[in-house]
N, C-alpha and C positions, 0 to 999 in steps of 0.2 A: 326066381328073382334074385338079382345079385347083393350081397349081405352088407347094409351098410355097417360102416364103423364105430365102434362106439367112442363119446368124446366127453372130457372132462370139461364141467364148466367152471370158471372165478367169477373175478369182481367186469361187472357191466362197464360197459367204456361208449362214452359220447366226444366227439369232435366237433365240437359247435363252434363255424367259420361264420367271424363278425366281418363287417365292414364299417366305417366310421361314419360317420354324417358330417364331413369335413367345413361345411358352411354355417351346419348349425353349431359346431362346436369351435368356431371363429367366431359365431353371431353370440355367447356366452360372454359374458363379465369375466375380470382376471378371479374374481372372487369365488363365480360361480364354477368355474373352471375348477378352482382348486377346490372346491368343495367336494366335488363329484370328483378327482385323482384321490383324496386323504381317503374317503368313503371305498373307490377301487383297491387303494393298498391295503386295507382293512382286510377286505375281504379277501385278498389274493394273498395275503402274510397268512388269515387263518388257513387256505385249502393247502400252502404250502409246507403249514406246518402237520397236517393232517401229513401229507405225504413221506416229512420227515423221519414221520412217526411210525410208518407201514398202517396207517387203517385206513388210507385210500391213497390215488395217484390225481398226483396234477402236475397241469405243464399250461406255461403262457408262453405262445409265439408270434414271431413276426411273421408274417408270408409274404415270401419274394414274388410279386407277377400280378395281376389284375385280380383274380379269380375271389380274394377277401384283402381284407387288413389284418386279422387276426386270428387266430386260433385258441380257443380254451380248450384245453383236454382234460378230461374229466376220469378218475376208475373210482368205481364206486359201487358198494355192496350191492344196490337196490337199484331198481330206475325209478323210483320215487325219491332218490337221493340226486339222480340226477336231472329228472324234473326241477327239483329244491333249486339247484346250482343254475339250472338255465335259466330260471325266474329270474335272477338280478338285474339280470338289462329290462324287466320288465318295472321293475321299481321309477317310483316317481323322480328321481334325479338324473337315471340316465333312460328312460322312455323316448323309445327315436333318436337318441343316438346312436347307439352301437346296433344296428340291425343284422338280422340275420343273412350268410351270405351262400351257407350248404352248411347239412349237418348228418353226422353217423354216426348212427346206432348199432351196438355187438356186444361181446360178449364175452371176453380174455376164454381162447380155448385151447385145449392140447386134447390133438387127438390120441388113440392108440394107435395112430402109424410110430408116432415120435416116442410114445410114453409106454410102450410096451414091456411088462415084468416089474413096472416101478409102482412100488405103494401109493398110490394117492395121497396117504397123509404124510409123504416124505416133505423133510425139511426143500428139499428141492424141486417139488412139482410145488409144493404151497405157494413156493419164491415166485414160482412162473406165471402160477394161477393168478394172483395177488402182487402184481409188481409193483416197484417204487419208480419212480420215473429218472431213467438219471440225470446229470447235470450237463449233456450233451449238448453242444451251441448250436446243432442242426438238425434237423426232423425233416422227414419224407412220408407220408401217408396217402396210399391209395388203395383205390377198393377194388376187387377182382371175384373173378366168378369162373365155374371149368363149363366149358363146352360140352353140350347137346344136338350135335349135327352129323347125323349120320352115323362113317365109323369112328368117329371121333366125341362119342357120347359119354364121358364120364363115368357117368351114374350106371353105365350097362356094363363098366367093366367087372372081373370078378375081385373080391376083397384081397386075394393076394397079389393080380395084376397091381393093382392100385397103391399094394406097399412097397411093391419093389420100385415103383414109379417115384413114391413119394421117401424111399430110403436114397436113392438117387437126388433127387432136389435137396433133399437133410442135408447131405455131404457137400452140397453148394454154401450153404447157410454157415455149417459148423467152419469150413474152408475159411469163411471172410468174420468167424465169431470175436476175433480181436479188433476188428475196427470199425462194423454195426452192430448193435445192437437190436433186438425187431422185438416186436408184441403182437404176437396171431389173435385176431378178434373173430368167434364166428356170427353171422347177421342173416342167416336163413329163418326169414318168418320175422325179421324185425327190421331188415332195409333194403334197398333195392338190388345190393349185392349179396353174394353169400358168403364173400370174407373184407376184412378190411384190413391192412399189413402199414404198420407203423414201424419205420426205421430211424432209430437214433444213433449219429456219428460226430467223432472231431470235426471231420472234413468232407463236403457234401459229395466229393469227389467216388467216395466210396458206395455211395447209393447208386454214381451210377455205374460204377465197376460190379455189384454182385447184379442190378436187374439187370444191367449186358449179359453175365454169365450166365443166369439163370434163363433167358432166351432161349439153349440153344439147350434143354433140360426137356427129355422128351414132354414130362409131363405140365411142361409149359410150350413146349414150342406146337403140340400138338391140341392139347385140353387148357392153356391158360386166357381169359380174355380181362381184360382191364379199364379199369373208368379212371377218372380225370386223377393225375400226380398233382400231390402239392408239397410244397419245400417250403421249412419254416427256420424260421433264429429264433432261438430262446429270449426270448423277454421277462427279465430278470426285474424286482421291484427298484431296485437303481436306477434301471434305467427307462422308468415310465414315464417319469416327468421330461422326460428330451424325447421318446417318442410321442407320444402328445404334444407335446411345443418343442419343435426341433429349432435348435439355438442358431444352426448355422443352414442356407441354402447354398454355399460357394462347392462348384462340381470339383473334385479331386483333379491338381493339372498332372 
């Protein structure tokens, strides 16, 4: 049987894609509105400041396209920490507003394709294990899984087949490391995919420069398959009160 790899786990990481309740939250008083905003910054200043801090990661986004309104990201020691974090929308102020629109579960990992001869408890697998989320204005997250069909089985290849496949993608990745940033989560036995890949960049332009590249990367063009992309803006606490109540509707001439 061929030898799986072994892999470093961190901190747990959830994406829980909101959508708004845009009628009910029209059908709300100016009062009650601002009740439920001072209550959201509350609580998004404290996970933000957790973040600041390196004891866990957070990120609010906007998502460009139908698919949510929102994104929370979450990294966090425990998934009973982020059980805790998802509760909030279930609190009696915003109950049925902000509904659920998709959400993923994983796991921040480094294999030993990547981490091979490096200490574990080095200052820079910790960094990787444990990340901070940066202050990047664009976010790309999708989930993916390798192929099981035939001769193109993943999982039947041998452990060195497998690293020279996956030293070859590394060198895609290290290639564009100045202008994305990514956070590998693994989610085998905890969500419908077996990885989930978060790319943070200036310009969303670059997300789709490295997944063109990495297309034509044997062990994506052969053993890679992929579920739904989604592109986000940072949503910053400045700016929640204008995307909740957007001051202007006049299209850009």
């Amino acid at each position: 049987m061929p030898e799986p790899i072994e892999t470093l786990e961190g901190w747990y990481a959830l994406h829980d894609f909101r959508s708004l309740d845009w009628e009910k939250w029209w059908g709300l008083s100016d009062s009650a509105r601002t009740e439920r905003l001072e209550v959201l910054k509350e609580w998004s200043r404290a996970w933000q400041s957790q973040n600041d801090k390196g004891t866990a990661g957070y990120g609010a986004y906007q998502i460009v396209g139908h698919k949510a309104d929102l994104l929370w990201l979450y990294l966090c020691p425990t998934v009973d920490d982020l059980a805790q974090a998802r509760s909030f929308f279930r609190s009696r102020l915003w109950a049925g507003l902000m509904r659920p629109a998709w959400s993923y579960l994983s796991v921040v990992e480094l294999s030993q394709y990547m981490a091979k001869d490096q200490d574990a408890a080095s200052p820079y697998l910790q960094s990787r294990l444990h990340p901070k989320l940066p202050q990047s204005p664009y976010l790309s997250f999708y989930p993916m899984s390798k192929r099981r069909q035939g001769e193109d089985n993943w999982y039947m290849l041998t452990q060195a087949q497998r690293r020279e496949l996956m030293k070859a993608h590394g060198q895609i990745g290290h290639h564009h490391r100045a202008r994305v940033s990514q956070i590998i989560t693994g989610s085998q036995g905890l969500d419908d995919w077996e990885w989930g890949v978060t790319l943070l960049a200036n310009d969303p332009i670059a997300f789709k420069k490295i997944v063109y590249e990495m297309r034509f990367d044997e062990s994506t063009a052969r053993f890679g398959e992929f579920g739904p992309f989604y592109i986000g803006i940072r949503l910053d606490l400045e700016h929640l009160d204008e995307w909740f109540a957007p001051r202007s509707l006049n299209a850009r001439s």
